[in-house]
C-alpha positions in Angstrom: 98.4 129.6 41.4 97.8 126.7 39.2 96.0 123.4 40.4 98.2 120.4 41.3 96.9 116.9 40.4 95.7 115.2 43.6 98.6 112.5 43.6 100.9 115.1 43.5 99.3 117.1 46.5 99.6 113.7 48.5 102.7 113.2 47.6 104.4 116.4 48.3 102.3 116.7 51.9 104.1 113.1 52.5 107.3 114.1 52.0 106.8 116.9 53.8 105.5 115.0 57.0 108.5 112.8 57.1 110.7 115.1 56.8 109.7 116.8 59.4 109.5 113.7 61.1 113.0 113.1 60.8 114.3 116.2 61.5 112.6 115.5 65.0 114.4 112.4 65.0 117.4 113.6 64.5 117.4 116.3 67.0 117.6 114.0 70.2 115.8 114.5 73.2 114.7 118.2 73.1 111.9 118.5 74.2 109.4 120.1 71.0 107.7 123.0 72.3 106.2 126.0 70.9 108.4 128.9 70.2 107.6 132.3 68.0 109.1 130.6 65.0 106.8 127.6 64.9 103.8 130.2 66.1 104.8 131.9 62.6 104.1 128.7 60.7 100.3 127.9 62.2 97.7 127.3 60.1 93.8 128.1 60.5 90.7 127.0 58.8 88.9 130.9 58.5 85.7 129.9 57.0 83.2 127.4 55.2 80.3 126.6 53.1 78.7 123.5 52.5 77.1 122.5 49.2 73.8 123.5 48.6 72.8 119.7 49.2 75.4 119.6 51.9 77.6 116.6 50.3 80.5 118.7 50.2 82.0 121.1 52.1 84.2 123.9 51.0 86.6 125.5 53.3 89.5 128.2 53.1 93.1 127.4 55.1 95.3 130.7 56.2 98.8 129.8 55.2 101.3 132.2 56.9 104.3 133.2 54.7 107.9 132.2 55.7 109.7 135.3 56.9 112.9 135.6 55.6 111.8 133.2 52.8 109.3 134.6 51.1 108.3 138.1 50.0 107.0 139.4 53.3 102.7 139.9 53.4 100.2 138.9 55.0 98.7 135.1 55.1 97.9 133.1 51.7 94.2 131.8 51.8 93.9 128.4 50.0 90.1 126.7 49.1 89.7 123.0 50.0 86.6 120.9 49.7 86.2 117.6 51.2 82.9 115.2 51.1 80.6 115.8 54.2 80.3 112.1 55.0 84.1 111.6 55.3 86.8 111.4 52.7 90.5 113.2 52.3 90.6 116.8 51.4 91.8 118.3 48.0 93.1 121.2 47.2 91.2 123.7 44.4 93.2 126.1 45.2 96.2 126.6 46.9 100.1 128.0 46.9 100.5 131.8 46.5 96.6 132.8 46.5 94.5 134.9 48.3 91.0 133.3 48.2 88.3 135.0 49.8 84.2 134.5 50.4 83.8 131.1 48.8 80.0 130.5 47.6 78.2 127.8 46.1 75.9 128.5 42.8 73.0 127.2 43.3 73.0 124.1 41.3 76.0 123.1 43.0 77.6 122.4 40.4 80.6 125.2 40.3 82.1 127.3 43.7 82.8 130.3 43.6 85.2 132.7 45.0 87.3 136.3 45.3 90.7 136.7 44.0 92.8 138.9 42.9 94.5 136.5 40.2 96.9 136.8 36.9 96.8 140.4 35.1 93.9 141.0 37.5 93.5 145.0 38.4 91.1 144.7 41.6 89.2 141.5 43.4 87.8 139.8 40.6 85.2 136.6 41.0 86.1 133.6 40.0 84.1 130.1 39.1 85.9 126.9 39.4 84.0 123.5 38.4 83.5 120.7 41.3 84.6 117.5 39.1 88.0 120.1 38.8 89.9 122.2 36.2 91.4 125.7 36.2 89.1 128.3 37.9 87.5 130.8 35.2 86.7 134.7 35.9 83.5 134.8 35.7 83.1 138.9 36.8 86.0 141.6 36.7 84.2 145.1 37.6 86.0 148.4 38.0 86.7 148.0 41.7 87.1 145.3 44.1 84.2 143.2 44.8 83.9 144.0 49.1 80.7 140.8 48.5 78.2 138.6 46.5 75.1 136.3 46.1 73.7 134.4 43.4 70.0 134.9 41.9 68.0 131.9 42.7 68.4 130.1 38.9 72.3 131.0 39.1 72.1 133.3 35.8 72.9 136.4 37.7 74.7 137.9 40.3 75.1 140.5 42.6 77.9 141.9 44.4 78.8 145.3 46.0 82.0 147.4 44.5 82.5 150.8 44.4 82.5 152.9 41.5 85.8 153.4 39.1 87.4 156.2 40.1 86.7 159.2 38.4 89.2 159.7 35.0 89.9 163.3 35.8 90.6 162.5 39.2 92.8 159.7 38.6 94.6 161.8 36.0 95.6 164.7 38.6 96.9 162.2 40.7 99.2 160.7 38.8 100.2 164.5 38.2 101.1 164.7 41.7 97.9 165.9 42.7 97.0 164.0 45.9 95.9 165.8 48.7 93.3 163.9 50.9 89.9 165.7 51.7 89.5 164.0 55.2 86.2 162.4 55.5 85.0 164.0 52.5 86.2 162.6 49.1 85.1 158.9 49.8 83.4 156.7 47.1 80.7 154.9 48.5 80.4 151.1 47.5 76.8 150.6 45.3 75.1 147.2 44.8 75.1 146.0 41.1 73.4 143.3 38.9 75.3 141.8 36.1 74.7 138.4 34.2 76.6 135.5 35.0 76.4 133.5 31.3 75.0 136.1 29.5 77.2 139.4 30.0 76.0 143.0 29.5 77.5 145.8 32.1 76.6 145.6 34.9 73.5 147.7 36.4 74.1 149.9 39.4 71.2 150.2 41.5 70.2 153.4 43.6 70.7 152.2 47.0 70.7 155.4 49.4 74.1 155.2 51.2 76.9 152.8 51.7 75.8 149.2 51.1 78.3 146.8 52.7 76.8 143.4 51.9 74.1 141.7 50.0 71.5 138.5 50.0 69.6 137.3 47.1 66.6 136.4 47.9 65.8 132.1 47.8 62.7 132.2 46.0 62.4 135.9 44.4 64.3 138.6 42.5 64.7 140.6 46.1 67.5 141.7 47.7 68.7 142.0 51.4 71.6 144.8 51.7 73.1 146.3 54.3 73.6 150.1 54.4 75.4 152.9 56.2 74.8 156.5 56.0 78.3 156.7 54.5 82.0 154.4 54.0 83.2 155.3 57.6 84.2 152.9 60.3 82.1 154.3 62.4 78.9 154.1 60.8 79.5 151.3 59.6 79.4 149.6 63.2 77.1 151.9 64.8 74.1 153.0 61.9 74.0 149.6 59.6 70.9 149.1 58.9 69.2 146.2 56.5 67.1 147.0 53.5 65.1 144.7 51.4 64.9 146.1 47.8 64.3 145.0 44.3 66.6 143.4 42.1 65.4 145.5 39.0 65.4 149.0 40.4 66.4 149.4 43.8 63.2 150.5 45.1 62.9 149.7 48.8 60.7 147.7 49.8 61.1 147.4 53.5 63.3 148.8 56.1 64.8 147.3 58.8 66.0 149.3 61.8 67.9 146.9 63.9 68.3 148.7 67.3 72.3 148.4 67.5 75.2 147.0 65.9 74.6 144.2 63.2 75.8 141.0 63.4 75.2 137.8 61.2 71.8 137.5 58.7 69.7 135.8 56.7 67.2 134.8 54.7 64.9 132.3 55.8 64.2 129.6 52.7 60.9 130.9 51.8 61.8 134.6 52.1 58.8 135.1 54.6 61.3 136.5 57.3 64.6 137.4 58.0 66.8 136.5 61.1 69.7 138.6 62.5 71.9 139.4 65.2 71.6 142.9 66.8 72.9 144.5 69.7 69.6 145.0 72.0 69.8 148.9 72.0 72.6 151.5 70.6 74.2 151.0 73.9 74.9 147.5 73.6 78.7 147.0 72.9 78.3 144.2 71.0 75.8 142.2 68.9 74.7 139.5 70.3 70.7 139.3 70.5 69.1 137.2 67.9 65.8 138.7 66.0 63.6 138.0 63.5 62.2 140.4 61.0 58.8 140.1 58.5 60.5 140.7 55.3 57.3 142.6 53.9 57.0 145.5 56.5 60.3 145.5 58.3 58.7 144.7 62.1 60.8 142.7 63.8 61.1 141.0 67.2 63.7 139.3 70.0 63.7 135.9 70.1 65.2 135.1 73.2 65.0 135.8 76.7 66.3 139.7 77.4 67.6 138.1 81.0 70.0 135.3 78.7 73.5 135.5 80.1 74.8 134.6 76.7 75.9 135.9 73.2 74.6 134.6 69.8 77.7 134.5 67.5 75.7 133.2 64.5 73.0 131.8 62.9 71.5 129.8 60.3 67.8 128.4 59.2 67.7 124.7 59.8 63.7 125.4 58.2 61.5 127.9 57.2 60.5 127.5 61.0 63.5 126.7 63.0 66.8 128.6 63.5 70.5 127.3 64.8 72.4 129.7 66.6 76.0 129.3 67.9 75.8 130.6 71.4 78.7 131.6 73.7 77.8 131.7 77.0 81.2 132.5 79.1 84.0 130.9 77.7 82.0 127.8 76.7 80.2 127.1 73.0 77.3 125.8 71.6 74.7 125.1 68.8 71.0 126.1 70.3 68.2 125.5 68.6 64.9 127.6 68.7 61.4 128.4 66.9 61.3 131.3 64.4 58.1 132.5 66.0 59.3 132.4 69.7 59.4 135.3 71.6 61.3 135.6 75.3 62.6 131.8 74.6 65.1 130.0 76.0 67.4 128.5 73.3 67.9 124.8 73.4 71.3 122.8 73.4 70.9 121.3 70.7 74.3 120.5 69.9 75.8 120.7 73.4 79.6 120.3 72.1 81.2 122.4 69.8 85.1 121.1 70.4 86.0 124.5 71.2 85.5 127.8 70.9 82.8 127.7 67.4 82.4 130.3 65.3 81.0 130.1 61.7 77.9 128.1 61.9 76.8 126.5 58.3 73.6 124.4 57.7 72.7 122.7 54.0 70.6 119.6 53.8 71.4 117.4 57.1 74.9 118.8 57.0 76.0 121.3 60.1 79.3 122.8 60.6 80.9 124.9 61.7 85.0 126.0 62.7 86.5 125.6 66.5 89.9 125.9 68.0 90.7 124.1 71.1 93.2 124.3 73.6 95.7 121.7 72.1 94.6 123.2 68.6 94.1 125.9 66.7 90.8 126.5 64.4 89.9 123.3 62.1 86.7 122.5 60.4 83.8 120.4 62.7 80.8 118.6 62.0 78.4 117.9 64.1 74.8 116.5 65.3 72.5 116.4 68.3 73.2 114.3 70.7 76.8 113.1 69.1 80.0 114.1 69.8 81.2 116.7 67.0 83.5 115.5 64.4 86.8 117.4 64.0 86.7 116.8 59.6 90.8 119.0 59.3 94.2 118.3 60.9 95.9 121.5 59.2 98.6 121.6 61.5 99.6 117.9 62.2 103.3 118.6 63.6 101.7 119.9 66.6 100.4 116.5 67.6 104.2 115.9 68.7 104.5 118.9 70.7 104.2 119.0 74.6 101.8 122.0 75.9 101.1 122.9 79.1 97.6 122.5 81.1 95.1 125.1 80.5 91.5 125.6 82.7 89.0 127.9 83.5 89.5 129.8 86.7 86.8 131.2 88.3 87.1 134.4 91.2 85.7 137.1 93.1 86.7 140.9 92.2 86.2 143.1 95.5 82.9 143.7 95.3 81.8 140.7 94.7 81.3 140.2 90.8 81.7 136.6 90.2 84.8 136.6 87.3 86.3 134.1 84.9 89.3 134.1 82.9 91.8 131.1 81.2 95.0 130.1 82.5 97.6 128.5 81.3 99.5 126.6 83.5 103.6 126.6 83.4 104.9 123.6 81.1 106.9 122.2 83.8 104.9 123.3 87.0 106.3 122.4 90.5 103.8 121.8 93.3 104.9 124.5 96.1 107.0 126.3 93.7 105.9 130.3 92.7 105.8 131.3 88.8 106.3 134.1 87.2 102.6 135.6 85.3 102.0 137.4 82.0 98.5 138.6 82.3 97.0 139.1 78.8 94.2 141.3 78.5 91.8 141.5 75.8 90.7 144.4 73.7 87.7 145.8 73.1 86.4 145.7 76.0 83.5 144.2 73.8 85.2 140.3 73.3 86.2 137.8 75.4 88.5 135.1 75.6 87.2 131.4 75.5 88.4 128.3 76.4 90.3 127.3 72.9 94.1 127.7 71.3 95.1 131.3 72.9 98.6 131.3 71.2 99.5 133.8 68.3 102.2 136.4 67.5 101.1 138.6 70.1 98.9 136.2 72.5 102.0 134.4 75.2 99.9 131.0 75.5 101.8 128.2 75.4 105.4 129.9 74.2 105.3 131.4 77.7 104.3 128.4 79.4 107.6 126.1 77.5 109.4 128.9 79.3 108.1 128.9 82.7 105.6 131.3 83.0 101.7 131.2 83.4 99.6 132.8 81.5 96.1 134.7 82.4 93.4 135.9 80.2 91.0 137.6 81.7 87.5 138.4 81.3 86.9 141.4 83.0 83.8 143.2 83.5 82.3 144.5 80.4 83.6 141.7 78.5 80.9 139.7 75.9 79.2 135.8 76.7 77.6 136.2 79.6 74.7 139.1 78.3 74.0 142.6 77.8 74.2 144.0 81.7 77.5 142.2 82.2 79.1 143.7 79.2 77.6 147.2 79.9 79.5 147.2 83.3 82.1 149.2 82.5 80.4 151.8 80.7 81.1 155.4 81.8 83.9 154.5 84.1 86.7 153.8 82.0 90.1 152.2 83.8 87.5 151.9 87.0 86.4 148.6 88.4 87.0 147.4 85.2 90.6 147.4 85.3 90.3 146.5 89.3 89.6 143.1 88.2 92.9 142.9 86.6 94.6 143.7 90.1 92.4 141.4 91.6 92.5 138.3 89.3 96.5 138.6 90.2 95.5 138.4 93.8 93.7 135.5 93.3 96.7 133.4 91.5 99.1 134.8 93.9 96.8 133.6 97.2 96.8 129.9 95.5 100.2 129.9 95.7 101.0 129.9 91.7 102.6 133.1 90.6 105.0 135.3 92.6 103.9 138.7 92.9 107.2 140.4 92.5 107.0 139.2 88.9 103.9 139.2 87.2 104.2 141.1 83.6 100.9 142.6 81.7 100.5 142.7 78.0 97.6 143.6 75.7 96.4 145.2 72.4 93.6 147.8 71.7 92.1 148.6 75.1 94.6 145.5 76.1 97.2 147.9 75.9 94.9 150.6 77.2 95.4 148.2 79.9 98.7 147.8 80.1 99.6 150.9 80.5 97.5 151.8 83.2 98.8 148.6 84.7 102.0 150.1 84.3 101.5 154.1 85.4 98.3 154.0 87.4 99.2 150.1 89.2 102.9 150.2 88.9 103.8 148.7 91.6 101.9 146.2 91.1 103.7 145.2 88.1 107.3 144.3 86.8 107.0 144.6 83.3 104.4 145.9 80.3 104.5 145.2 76.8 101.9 147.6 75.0 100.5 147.2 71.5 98.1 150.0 69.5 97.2 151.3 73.4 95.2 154.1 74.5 97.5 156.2 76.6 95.2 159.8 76.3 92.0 159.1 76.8 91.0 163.1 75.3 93.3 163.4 72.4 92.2 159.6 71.6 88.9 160.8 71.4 90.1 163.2 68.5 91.7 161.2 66.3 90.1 157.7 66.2 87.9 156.3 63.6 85.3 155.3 65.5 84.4 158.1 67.9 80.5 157.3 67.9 81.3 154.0 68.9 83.3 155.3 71.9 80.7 157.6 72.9 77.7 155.4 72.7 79.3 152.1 74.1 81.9 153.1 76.2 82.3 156.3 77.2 78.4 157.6 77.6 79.6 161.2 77.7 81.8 163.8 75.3 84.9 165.0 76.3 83.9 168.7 77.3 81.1 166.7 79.3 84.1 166.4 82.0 87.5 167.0 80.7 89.3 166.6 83.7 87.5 162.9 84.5 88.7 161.8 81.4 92.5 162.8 82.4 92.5 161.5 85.3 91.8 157.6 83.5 94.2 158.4 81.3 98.1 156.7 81.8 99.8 159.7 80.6 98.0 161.2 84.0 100.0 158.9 85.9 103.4 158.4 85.0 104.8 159.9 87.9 104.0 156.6 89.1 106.0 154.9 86.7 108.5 152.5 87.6 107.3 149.4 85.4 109.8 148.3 82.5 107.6 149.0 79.6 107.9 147.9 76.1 105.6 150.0 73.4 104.8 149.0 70.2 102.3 150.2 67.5 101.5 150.2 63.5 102.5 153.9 61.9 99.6 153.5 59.6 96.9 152.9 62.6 93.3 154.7 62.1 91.8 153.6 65.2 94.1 154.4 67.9 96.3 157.2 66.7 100.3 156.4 66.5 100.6 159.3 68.4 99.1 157.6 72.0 102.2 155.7 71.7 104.3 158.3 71.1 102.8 160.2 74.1 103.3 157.9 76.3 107.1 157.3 75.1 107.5 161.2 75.6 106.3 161.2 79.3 108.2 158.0 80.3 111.5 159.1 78.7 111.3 162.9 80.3 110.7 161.4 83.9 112.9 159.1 83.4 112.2 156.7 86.3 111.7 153.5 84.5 113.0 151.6 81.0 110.4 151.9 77.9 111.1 151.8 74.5 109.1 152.4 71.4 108.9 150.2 68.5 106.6 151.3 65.3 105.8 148.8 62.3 105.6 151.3 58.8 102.1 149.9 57.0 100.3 148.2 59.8 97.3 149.5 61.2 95.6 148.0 64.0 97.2 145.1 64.9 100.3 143.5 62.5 98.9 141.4 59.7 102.2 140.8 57.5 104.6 138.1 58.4 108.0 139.2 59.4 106.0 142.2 61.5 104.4 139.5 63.5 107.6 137.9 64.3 109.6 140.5 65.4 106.5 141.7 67.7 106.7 137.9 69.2 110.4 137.8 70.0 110.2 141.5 71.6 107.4 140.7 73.9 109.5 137.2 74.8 112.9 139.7 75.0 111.3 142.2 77.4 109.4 139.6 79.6 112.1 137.3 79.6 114.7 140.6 81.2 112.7 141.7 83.1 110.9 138.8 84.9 113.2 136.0 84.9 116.6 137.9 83.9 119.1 140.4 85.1 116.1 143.3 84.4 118.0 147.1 84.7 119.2 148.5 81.6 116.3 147.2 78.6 118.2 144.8 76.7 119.6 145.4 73.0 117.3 147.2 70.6 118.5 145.0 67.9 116.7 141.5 67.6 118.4 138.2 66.4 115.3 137.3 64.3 117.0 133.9 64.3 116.2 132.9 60.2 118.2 129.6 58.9 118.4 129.0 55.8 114.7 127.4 55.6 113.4 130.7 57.3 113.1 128.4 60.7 114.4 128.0 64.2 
């Protein structure tokens, strides 16, 4: 957790490059492809923030842990600043650390950041100098900080935390006394003040609800907070609203009812207005429509065009009159460019390249960037101006530059009533013109995302690992899928597993009349509603389908109703009714409704600790498929993951399970499912 001197860092990253230079040497001519084990060792750039004179640029690296090496979690996150006009990286902090929201102060002078460092009790902020030196703890409250922002002059702070938990409480539970009020005993997170050279307690201010984030104002001692009625997932994305209030007391001083989920915010420099990201009504599945709000009275107004087939991802003020917005429109990004007082506009390309698929757009000075994965790459820190191509400034994962991967493109069909689709393929690594290929379609979740044209290869994404071993790979983006506007991605409202999931069948169509995959082996695998997916695919469509491999899927679409975290947010986006609206409509689109259909291999898989879709689908779905009997499925569960695996060793085990069951079932002896035990394949260096 220490700082290394620079020479050092260089050194030991040399080494480490010929070594692994070397080791390809040595191992003949193999050809180096991507496998689950190397998947396990990616690294990402997650986020950045340039210098308040945008010279430098501060970034954070996700460094996955070694399974089998190291004690399993989930991934370290190093800081790393390099100069904006070109220059070599350095490490502030990096090894076994878990950096999170890196901020200038305003001066520029010192970064600062999140940890959880040393003797540290909860998420403590910490200040490290520019010129170097050991990072200082500059705030250590009661409870985690969750978020922060510096007053103007840099003397003060302030951050959102809950309160410490009540003594008597805390006493009675370490008596034994534990029991859970459900939905009840929560302790909302507060926004405080607190001094940043000078240091008396902090002050708690009485915000109304559950704030979740906070903005100092630029020029003034106001604050812009975000607040939910109270700490629940679900009003958290449906009924966030922003507040502006005063630093001193509170008091609110306008109130800003954004007409659907929030997105990205922000100040503009001279506090006149606020821009943000919205959905356009409560029905919207996703925020994607870019506003701007007085910051005296609240009122606030679209920007853009209602009819734009795109999504705003983020923003930033370029001037007190001007905003950049990173735009997705399909599976293509871009930096637009429009007026703060526009209303119905169109947004400009202003920076037509992104390198890939963009997300966190920065702006300080004459400095823009922003992070993109591409298809050869994974996410890395850009640069970028209009009119010039952007400027990848990171190489975090320079091994790969000697790995073959296969072609990937955009594909482009009709579903059967006409809807004009898109999805990515990935071509097989070693494609044969005339020859048929076995297909892993890979659905999204959601429904409310979409899959761009980048690096679409992770512990539970096929991409290129399926490709190095003969298969192609389809992601599609169905109807109701984000980046292509607000009627698209209300298409599959109120007719769950419909057309929506008819585009599935008919994207396979589409590859199998070009004469790439053969349709007696095409395998479907997804997360979320992914594996809501999937198992339709495999009850509803099985014939249509040789093998399913289901993670955190829906299987009941009534019970999931009852014990999600986020039923609002299935009602209002999704759904559009209750369940005792029609009962029996929402058996019928559920997979457990259909397994007598079930003849597809299928592979389940699921975190025991999941809040938004209940361990139990999984084991529903188990139940009905083991008592008919008519097809192989087995269920895997992961003890303390939720929603998706986040530690290490959970990750790689989902990987080579997926590979197992595909590999049996579409290109092996399929029958009997194969061992339950999995050869996890650790050297001694935790590698294969």
């Amino acid at each position: 957790m220490h700082l290394r001197p620079p020479a050092f860092r260089s050194l030991f990253a040399f080494r480490f490059v010929l070594a692994f230079a070397l080791a390809g040497a040595s191992a003949g001519a193999a050809e180096p492809v991507l496998t689950p084990h190397r998947v396990a060792e990616i690294r990402a750039v997650t986020a950045v923030a340039p210098s308040p004179d945008g010279a430098l640029l501060a970034y954070t690296v996700s460094v996955p842990r070694r399974p089998g090496d190291e004690e399993d979690g989930e991934p370290w996150a190093e800081l790393w600043v390099l100069p904006a006009a070109g220059g070599t990286p350095r490490a502030y902090v990096a090894g076994k650390v878990n950096v999170s929201l890196v901020r200038w102060l305003p001066d520029g002078r010192e970064l600062a950041f999140l940890a959880k460092r040393g003797d540290d009790k909860v998420r403590s902020l910490y200040l490290i100098p520019v010129g170097g030196g050991e990072a200082r703890r500059g705030l250590a409250p009661a409870a985690d900080i969750v978020d922060y922002s510096f007053a103007p002059d840099g003397k003060r702070v302030a951050f959102v935390a809950r309160e410490a938990e009540d003594e008597a409480v805390r006493k009675l539970r370490e008596k034994g006394f534990r029991a859970e009020v459900y939905e009840e005993d929560w302790r909302p997170q507060r926004v405080w003040v607190a001094g940043l050279r000078e240091k008396p307690a902090p002050v708690a201010l009485g915000v109304e609800g559950h704030v979740r984030a906070v903005r100092w104002s630029p020029v003034d001692d106001r604050l812009l907070v975000t607040v939910a009625p109270t700490p629940s997932v679900d009003h958290g994305m449906m009924q966030q609203r922003l507040r502006v209030i005063a630093a001193d007391t509170g008091a609110v001083s306008a109130r800003i009812e954004n007409p659907g989920k929030l997105g990205a915010f922000a100040w503009s420099p001279d506090a006149r207005r606020i821009a943000f990201i919205s959905g356009e009504d409560r029905h919207d599945p996703s925020a994607g429509r870019l506003m701007v709000a007085d910051a005296a009275t609240g009122a606030f107004r679209p920007v853009l065009a209602p009819a734009w087939q795109g999504d705003a991802g983020d923003l930033a003020w370029l001037d007190a009159g001007t905003l950049v917005v990173l735009a997705d429109e399909g599976v293509e990004s871009y930096v637009g460019r429009v007026g703060a007082d526009a209303s119905g506009a169109v947004l400009e390309r202003w920076v037509a390249r992104t390198g890939g698929v963009a997300s966190n757009l920065a702006v300080a000075g004459a400095t823009l960037a922003w992070i993109a994965h591409t298809p050869a790459h994974p996410a890395e820190l850009f640069t970028g101006s209009p009119g010039a191509n952007p400027h990848r400034r990171t190489d975090s994962n320079p091994w790969l530059a000697g790995f073959s991967l296969a072609r990937q493109e955009i594909v482009r069909h009709r579903a059967r009533d006409g809807l004009e689709l898109e999805g990515i393929l990935v071509r097989p690594l070693h494609e044969r013109a005339g020859q048929r290929h076995p297909l892993i379609l890979a659905v999204h979740g959601g429904p409310e995302a979409h899959v761009g044209n980048g690096w679409v290869t992770s512990y539970s994404n096929p991409g290129q690992v399926a490709a190095a071993r003969g298969f192609a790979v389809f992601y599609p983006n169905y109807r109701g899928s984000t980046g292509r506007g607000v009627a698209f991605s209300k298409l599959g409202q109120g007719d769950a597993a419909g057309k929506e999931f008819d585009d599935l069948v008919d994207a396979v169509d589409h590859l199998v009349a070009v004469g790439l995959v053969d349709a007696a082996k095409v395998g479907v695998t997804g997360g979320s509603y992914g594996g809501y997916a999937t198992a339709w695919c495999s009850t509803r469509f099985s014939e249509r389908f040789a093998a399913g491999v289901m993670m955190v899927g829906i299987s009941n679409k009534i019970s999931k109703v009852g014990t999600t975290d986020i039923p609002e947010e299935e009602f209002l986006v999704h759904a559009r009714k209750r369940p005792w609206d029609d009962w029996n409509f929402l058996l019928e689109r559920s997979p457990i409704r259909h397994t007598e259909n079930a003849r597809t291999p299928l592979l389940i898989l699921h975190g025991k600790d999941d809040p938004r879709v209940n361990v139990g689908q999984s084991r529903e779905l188990y139940r009905h498929l083991r008592m008919r009997g008519q097809a192989p499925v087995r269920l895997v569960l992961y003890p303390g993951e939720e929603h998706g695996n986040r530690k290490a060793a959970a990750r790689l085990d989902y990987s080579l399970r997926l590979f197992q069951w595909f590999e049996h079932y579409l290109t092996g002896p399929g029958g009997a499912p194969p061992p339950h035990a999995i050869d996890h394949g650790l050297s001694a260096s935790g590698r294969n």
